[in-house]
Backbone as XML, in Angstrom:
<?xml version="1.0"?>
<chain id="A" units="angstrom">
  <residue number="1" name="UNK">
    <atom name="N" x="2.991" y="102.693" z="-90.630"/>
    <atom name="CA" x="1.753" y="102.973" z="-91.320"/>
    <atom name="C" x="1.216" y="101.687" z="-91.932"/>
  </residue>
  <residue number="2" name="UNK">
    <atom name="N" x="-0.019" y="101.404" z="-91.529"/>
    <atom name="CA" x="-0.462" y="100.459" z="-91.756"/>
    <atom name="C" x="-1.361" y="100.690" z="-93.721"/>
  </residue>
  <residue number="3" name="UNK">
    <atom name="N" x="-1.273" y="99.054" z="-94.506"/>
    <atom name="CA" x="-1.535" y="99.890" z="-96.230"/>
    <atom name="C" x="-2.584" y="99.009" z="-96.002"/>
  </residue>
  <residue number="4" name="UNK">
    <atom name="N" x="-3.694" y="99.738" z="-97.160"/>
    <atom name="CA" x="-4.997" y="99.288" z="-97.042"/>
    <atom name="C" x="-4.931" y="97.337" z="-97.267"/>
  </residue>
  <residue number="5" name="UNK">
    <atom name="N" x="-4.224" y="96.477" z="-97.609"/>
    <atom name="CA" x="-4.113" y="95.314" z="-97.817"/>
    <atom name="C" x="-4.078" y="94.572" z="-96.299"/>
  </residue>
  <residue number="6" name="UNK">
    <atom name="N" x="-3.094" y="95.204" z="-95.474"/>
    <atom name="CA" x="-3.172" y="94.843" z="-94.107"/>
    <atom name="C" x="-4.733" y="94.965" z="-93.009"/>
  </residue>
  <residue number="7" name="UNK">
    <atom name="N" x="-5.028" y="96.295" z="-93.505"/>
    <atom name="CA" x="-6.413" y="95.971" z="-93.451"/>
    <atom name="C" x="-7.526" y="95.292" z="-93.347"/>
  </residue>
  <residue number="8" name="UNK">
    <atom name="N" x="-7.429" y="94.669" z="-95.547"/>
    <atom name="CA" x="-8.231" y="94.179" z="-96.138"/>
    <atom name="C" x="-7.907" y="92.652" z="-95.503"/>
  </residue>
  <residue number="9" name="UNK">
    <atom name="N" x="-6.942" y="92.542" z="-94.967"/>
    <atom name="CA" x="-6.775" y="91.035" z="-94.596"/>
    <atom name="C" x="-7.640" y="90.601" z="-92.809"/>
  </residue>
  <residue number="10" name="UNK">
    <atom name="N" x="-6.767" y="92.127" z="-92.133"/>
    <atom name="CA" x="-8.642" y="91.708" z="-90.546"/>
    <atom name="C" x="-9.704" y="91.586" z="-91.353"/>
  </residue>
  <residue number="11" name="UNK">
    <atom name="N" x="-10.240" y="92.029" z="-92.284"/>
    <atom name="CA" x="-11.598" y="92.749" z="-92.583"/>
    <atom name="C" x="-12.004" y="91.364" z="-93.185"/>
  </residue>
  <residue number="12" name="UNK">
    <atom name="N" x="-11.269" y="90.602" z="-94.018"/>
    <atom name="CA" x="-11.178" y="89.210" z="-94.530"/>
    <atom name="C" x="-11.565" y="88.428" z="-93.672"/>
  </residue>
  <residue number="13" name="UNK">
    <atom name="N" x="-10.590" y="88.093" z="-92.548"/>
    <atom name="CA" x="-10.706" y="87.178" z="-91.629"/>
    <atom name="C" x="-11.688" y="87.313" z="-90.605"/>
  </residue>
  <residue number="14" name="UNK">
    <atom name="N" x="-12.416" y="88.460" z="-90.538"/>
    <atom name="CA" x="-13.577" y="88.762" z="-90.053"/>
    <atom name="C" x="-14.731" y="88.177" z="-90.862"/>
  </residue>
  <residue number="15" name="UNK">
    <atom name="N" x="-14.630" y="87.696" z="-91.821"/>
    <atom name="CA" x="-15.828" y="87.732" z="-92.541"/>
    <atom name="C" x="-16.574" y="88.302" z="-93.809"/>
  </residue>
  <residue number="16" name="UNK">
    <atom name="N" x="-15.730" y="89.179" z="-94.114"/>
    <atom name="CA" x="-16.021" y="90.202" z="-95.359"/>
    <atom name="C" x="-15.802" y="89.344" z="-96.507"/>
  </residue>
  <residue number="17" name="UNK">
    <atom name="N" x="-16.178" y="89.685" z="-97.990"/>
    <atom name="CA" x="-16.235" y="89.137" z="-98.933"/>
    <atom name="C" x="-15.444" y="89.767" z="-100.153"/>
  </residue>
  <residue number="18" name="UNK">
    <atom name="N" x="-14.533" y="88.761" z="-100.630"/>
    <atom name="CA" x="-13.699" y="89.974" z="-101.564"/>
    <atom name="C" x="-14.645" y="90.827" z="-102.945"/>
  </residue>
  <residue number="19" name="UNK">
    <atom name="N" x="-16.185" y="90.766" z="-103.144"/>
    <atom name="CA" x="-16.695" y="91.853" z="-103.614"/>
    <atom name="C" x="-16.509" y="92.735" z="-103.921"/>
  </residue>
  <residue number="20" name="UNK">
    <atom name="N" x="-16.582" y="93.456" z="-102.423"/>
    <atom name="CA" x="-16.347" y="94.466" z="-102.228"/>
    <atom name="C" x="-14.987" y="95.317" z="-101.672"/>
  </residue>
  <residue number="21" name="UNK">
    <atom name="N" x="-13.872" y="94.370" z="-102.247"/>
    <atom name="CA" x="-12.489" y="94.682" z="-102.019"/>
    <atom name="C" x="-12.362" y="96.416" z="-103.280"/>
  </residue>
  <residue number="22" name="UNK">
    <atom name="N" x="-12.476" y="96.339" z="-103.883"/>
    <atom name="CA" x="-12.237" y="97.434" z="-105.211"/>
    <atom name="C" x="-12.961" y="98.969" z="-104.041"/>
  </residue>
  <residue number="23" name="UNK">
    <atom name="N" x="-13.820" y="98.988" z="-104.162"/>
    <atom name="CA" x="-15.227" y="99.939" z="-103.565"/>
    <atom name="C" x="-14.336" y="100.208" z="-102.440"/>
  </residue>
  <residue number="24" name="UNK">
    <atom name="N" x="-14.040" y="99.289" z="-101.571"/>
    <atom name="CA" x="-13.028" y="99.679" z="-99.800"/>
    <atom name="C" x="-12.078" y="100.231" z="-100.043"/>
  </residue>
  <residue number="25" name="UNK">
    <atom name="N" x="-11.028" y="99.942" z="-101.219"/>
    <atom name="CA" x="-9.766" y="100.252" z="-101.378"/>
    <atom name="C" x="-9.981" y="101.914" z="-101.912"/>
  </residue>
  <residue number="26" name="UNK">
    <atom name="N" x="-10.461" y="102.407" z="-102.822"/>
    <atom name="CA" x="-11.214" y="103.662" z="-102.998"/>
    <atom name="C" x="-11.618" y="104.244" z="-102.112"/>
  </residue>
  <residue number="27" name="UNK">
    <atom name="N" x="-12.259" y="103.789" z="-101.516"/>
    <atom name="CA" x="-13.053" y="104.167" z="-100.310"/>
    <atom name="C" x="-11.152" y="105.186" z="-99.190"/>
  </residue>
  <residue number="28" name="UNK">
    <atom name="N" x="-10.791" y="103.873" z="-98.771"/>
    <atom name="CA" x="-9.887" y="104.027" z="-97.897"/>
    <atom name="C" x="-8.417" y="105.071" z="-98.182"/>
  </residue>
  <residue number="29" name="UNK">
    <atom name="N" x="-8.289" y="105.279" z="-99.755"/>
    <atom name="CA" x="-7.499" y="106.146" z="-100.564"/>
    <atom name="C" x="-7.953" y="107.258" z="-100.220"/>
  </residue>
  <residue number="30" name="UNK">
    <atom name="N" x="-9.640" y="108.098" z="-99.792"/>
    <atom name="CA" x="-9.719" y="109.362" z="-99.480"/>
    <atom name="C" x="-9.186" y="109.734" z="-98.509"/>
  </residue>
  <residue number="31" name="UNK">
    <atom name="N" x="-8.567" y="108.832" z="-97.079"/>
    <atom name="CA" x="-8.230" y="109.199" z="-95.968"/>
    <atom name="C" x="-7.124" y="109.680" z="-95.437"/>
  </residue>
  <residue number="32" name="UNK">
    <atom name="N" x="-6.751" y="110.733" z="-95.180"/>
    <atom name="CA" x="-5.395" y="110.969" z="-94.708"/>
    <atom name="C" x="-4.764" y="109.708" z="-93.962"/>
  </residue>
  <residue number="33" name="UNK">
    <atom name="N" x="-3.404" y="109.617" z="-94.277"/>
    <atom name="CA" x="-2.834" y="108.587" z="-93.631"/>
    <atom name="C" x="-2.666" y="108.523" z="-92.493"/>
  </residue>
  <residue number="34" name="UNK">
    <atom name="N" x="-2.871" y="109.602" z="-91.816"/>
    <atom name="CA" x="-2.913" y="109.755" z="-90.158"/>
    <atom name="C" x="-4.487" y="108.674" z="-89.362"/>
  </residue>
  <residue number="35" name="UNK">
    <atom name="N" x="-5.494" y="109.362" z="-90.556"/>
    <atom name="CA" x="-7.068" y="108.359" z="-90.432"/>
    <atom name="C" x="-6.953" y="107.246" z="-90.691"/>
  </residue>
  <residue number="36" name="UNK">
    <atom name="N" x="-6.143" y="107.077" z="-91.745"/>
    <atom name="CA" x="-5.974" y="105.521" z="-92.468"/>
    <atom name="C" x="-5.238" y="104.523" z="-90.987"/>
  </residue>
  <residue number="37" name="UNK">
    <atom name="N" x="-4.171" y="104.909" z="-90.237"/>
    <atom name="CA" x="-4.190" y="104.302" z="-89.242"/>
    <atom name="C" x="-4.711" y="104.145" z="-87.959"/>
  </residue>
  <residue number="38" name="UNK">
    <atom name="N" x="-5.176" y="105.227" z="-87.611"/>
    <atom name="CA" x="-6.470" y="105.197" z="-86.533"/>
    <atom name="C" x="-7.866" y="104.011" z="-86.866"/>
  </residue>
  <residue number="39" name="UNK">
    <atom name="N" x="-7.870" y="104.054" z="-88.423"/>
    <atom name="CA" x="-9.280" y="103.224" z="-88.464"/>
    <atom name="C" x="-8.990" y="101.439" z="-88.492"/>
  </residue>
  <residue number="40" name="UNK">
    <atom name="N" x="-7.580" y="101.681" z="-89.259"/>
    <atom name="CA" x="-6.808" y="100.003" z="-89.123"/>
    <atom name="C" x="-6.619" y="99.508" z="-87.266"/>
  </residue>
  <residue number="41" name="UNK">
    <atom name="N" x="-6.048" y="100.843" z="-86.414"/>
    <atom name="CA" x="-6.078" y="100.359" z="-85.338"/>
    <atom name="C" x="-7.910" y="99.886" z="-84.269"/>
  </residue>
  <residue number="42" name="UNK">
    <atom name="N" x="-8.383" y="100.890" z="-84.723"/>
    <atom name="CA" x="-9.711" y="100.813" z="-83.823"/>
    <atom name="C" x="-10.114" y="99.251" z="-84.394"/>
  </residue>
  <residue number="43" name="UNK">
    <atom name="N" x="-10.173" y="99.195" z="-85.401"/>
    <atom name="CA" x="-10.567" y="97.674" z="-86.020"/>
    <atom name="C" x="-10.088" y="96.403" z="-85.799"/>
  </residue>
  <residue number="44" name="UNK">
    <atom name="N" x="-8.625" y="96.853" z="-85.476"/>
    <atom name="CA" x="-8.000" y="95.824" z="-84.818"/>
    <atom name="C" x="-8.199" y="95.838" z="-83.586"/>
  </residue>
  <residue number="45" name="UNK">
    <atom name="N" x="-7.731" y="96.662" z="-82.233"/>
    <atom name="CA" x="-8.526" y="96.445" z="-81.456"/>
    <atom name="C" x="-9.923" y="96.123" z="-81.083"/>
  </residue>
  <residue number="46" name="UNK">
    <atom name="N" x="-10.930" y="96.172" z="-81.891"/>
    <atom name="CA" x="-12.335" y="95.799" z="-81.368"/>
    <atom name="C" x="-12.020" y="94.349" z="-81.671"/>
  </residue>
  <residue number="47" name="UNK">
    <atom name="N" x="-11.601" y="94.240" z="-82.730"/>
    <atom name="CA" x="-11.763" y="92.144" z="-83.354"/>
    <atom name="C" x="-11.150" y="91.553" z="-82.090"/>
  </residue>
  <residue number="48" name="UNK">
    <atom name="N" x="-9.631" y="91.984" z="-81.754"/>
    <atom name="CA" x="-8.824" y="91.864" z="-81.138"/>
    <atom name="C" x="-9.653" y="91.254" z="-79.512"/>
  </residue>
  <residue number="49" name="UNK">
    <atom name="N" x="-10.806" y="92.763" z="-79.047"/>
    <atom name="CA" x="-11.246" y="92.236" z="-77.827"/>
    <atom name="C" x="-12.407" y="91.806" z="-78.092"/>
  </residue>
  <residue number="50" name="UNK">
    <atom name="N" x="-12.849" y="91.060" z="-78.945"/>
    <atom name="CA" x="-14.198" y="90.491" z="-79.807"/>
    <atom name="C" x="-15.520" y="91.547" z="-79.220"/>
  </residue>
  <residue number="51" name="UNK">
    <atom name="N" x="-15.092" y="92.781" z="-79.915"/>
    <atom name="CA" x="-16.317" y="93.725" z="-79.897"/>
    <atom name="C" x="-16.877" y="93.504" z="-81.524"/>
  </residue>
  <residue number="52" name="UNK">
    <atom name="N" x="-17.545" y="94.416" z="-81.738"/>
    <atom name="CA" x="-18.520" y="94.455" z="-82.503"/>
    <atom name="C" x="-17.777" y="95.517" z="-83.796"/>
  </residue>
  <residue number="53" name="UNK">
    <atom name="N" x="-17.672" y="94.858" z="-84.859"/>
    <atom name="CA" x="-16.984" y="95.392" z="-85.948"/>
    <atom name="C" x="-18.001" y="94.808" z="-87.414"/>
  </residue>
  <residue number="54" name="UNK">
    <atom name="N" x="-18.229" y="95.820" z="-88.361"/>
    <atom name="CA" x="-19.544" y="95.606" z="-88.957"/>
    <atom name="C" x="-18.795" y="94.502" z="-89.798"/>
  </residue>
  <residue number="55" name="UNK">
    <atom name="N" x="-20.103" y="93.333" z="-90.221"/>
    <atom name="CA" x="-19.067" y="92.498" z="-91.857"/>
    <atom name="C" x="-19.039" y="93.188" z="-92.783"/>
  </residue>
  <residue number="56" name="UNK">
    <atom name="N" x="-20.030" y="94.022" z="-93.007"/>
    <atom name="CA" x="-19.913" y="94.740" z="-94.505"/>
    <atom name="C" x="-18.497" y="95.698" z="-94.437"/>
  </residue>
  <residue number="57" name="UNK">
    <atom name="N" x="-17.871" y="95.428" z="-94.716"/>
    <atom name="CA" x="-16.246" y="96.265" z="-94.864"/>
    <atom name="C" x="-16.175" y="97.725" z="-95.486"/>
  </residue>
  <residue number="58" name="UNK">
    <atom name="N" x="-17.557" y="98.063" z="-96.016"/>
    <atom name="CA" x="-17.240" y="99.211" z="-96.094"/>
    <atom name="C" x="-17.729" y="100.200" z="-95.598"/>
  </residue>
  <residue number="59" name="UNK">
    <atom name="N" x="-18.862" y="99.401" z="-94.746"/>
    <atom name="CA" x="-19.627" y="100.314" z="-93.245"/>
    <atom name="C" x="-18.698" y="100.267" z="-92.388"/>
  </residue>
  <residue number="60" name="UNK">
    <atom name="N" x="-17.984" y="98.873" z="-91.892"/>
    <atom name="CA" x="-17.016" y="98.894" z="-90.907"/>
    <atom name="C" x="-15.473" y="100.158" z="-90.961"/>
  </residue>
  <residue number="61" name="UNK">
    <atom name="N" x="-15.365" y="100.213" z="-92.197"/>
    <atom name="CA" x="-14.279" y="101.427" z="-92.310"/>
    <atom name="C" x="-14.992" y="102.811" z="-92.500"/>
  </residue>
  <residue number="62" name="UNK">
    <atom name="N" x="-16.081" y="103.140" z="-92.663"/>
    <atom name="CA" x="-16.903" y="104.361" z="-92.649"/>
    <atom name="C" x="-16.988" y="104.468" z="-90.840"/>
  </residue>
  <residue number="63" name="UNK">
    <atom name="N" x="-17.647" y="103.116" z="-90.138"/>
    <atom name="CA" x="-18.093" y="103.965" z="-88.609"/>
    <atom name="C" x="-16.869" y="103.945" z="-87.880"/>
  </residue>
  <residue number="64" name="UNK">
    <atom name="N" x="-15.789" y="103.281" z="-88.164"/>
    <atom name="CA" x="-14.562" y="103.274" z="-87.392"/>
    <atom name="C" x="-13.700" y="104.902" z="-88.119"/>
  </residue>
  <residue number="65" name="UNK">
    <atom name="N" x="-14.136" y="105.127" z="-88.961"/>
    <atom name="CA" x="-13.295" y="106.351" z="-89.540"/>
    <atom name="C" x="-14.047" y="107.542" z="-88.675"/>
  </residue>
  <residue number="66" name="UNK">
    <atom name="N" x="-15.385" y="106.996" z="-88.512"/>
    <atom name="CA" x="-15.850" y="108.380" z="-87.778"/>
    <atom name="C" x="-16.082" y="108.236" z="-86.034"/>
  </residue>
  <residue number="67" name="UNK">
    <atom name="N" x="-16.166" y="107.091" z="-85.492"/>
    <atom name="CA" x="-15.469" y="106.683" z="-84.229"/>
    <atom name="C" x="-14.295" y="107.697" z="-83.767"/>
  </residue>
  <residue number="68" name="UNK">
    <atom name="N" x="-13.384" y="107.651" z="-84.661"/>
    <atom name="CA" x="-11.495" y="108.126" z="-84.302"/>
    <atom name="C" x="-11.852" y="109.726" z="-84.956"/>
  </residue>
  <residue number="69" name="UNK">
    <atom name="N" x="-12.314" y="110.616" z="-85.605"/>
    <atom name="CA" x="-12.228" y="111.680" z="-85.935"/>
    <atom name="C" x="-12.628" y="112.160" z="-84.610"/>
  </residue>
  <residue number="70" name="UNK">
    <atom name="N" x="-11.542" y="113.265" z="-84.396"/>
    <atom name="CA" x="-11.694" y="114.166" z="-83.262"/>
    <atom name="C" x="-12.365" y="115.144" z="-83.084"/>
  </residue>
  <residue number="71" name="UNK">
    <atom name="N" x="-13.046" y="115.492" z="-82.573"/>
    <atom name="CA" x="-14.055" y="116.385" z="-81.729"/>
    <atom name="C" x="-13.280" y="118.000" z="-81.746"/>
  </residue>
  <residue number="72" name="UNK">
    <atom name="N" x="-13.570" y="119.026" z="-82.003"/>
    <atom name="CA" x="-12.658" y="119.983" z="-81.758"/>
    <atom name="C" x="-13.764" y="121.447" z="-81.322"/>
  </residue>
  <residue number="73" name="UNK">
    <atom name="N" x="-13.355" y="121.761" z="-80.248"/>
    <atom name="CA" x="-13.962" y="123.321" z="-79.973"/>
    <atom name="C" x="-13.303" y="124.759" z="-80.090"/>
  </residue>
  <residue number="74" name="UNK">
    <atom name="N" x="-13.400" y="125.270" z="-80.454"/>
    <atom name="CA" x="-12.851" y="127.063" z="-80.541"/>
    <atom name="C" x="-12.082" y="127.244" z="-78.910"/>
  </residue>
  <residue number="75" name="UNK">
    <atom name="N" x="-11.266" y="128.203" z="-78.905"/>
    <atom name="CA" x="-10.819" y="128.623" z="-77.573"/>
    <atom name="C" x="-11.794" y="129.492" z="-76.800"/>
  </residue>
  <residue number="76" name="UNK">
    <atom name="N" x="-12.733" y="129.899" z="-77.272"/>
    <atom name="CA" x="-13.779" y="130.815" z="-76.613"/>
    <atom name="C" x="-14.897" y="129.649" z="-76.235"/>
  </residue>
  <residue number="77" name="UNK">
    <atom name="N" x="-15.364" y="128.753" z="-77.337"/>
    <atom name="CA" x="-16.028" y="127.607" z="-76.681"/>
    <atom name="C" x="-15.799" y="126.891" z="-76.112"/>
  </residue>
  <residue number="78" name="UNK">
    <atom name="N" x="-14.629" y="126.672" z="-75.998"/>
    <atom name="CA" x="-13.999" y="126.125" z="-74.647"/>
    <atom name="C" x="-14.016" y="126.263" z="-73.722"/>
  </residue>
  <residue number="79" name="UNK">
    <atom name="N" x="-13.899" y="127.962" z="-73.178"/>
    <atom name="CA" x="-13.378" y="128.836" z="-72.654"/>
    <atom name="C" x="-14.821" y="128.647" z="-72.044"/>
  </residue>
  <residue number="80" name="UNK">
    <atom name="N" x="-15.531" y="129.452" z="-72.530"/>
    <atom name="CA" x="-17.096" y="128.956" z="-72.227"/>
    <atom name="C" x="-17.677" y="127.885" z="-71.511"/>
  </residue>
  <residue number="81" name="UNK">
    <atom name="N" x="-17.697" y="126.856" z="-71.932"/>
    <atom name="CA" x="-17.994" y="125.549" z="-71.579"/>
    <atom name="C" x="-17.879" y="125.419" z="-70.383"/>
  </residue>
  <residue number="82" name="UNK">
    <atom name="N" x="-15.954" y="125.293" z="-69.810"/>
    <atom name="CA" x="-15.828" y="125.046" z="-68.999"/>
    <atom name="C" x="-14.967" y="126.006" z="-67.739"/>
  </residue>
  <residue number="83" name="UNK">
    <atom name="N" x="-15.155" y="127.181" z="-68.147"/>
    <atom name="CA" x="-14.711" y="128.690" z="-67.006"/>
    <atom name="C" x="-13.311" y="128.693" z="-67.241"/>
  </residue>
  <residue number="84" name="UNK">
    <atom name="N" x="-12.029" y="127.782" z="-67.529"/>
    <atom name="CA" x="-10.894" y="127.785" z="-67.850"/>
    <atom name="C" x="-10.323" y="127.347" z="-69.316"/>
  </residue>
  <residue number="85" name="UNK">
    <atom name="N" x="-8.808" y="127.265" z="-68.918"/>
    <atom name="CA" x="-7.809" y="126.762" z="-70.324"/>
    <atom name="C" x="-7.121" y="125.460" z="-69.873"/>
  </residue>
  <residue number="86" name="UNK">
    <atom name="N" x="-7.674" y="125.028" z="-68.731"/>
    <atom name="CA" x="-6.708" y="123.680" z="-68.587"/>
    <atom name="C" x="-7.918" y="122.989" z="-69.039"/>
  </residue>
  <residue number="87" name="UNK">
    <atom name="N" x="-6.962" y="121.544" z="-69.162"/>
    <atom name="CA" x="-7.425" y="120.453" z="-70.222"/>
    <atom name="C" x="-8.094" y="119.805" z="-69.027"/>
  </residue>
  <residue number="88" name="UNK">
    <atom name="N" x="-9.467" y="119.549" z="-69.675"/>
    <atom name="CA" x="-10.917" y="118.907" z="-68.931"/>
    <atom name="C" x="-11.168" y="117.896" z="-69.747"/>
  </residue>
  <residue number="89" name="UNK">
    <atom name="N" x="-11.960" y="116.706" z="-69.222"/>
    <atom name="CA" x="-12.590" y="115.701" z="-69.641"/>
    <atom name="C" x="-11.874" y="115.214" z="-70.979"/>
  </residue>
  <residue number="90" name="UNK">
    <atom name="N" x="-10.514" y="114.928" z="-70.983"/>
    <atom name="CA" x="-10.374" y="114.351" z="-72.432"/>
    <atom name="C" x="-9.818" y="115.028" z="-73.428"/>
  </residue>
  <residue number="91" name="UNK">
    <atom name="N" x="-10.394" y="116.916" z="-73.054"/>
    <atom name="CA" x="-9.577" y="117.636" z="-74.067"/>
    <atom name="C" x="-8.534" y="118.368" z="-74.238"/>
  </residue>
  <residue number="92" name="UNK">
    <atom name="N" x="-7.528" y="118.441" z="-75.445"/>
    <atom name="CA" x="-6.334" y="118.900" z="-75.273"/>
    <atom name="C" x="-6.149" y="119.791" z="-75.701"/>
  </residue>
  <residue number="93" name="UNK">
    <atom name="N" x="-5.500" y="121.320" z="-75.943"/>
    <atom name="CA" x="-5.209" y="122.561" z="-76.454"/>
    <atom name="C" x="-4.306" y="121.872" z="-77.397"/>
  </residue>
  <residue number="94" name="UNK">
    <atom name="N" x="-4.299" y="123.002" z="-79.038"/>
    <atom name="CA" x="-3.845" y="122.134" z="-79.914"/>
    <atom name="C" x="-3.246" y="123.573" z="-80.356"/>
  </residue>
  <residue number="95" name="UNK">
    <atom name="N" x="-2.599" y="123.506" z="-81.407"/>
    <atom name="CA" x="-2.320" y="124.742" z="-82.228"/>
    <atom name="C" x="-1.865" y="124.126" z="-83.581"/>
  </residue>
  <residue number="96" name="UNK">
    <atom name="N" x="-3.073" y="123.816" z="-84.800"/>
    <atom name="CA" x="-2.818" y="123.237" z="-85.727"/>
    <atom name="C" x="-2.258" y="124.082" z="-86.804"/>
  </residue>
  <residue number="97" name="UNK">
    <atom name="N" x="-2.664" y="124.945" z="-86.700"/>
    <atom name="CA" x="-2.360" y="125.780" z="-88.253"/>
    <atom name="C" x="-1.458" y="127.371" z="-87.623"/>
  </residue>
  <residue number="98" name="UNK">
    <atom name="N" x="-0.808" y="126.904" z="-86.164"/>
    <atom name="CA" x="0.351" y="128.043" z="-85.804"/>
    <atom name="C" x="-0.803" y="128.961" z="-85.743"/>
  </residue>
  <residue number="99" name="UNK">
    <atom name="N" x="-1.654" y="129.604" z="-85.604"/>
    <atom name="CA" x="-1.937" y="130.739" z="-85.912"/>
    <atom name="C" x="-3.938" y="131.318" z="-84.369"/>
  </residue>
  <residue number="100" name="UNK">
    <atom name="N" x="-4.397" y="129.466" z="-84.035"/>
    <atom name="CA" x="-5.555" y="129.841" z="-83.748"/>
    <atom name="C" x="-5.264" y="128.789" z="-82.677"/>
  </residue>
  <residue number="101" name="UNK">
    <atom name="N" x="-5.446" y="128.789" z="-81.696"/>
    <atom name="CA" x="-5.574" y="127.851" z="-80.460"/>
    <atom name="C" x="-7.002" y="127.038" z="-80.362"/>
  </residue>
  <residue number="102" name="UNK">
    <atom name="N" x="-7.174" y="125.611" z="-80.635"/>
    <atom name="CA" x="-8.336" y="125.301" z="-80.555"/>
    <atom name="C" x="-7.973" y="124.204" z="-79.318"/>
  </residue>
  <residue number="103" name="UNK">
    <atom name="N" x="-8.883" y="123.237" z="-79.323"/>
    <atom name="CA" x="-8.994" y="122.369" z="-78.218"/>
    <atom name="C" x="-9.638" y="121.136" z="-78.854"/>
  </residue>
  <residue number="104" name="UNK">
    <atom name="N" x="-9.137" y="119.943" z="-78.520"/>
    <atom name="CA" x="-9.228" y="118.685" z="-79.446"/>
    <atom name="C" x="-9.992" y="117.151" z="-78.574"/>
  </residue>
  <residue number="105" name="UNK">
    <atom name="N" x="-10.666" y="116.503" z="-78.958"/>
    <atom name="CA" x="-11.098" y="115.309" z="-78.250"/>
    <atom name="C" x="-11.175" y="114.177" z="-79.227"/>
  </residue>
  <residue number="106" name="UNK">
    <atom name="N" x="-10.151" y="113.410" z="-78.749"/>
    <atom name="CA" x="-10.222" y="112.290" z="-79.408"/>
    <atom name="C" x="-11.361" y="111.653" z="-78.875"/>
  </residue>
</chain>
């Protein structure tokens, strides 16, 4: 698990300004730690293949947090969509809460 400092240090060496270090770190405390590393990874990979990662550090962890949030449909909208239950275009049958079968897209 990557901690918001490891972070704050791509986000640094990208260009960001310690300003707005306080505001990010807050910011990045609302996120489940499961999000908290999805958004450290997407960030690292984009710098990584010199894509496009915002300087303002706390837009860049807002559109990368919502980049990685997964997509999710009902089993009937699913069902719907695409005439079956096997996994199409990306999406996977999930069973988060034991109880409701949904379908997930990263």
């Amino acid at each position: 698990m990557e901690t918001f400092n490891e972070l704050w240090l791509l986000l640094r060496e990208h260009g960001s300004s310690n300003k707005r270090e306080q505001e990010c770190a807050a910011l990045w405390a609302t996120y489940p730690p499961a999000l908290q590393q999805q958004i450290y990874d997407a960030i690292r990979i984009k710098l990584a293949q010199k894509k496009f990662v915002h300087y303002d550090p706390l837009r860049a962890i807002r559109e990368n947090a919502q980049a990685v949030s997964p997509k999710t449909l009902s089993y009937a909208a699913y069902y719907k969509r695409y005439g079956t239950t096997e996994p199409r275009d990306g999406w996977k049958m999930a069973n988060p809460t034991g109880n409701k079968v949904i379908y997930v897209k990263n």
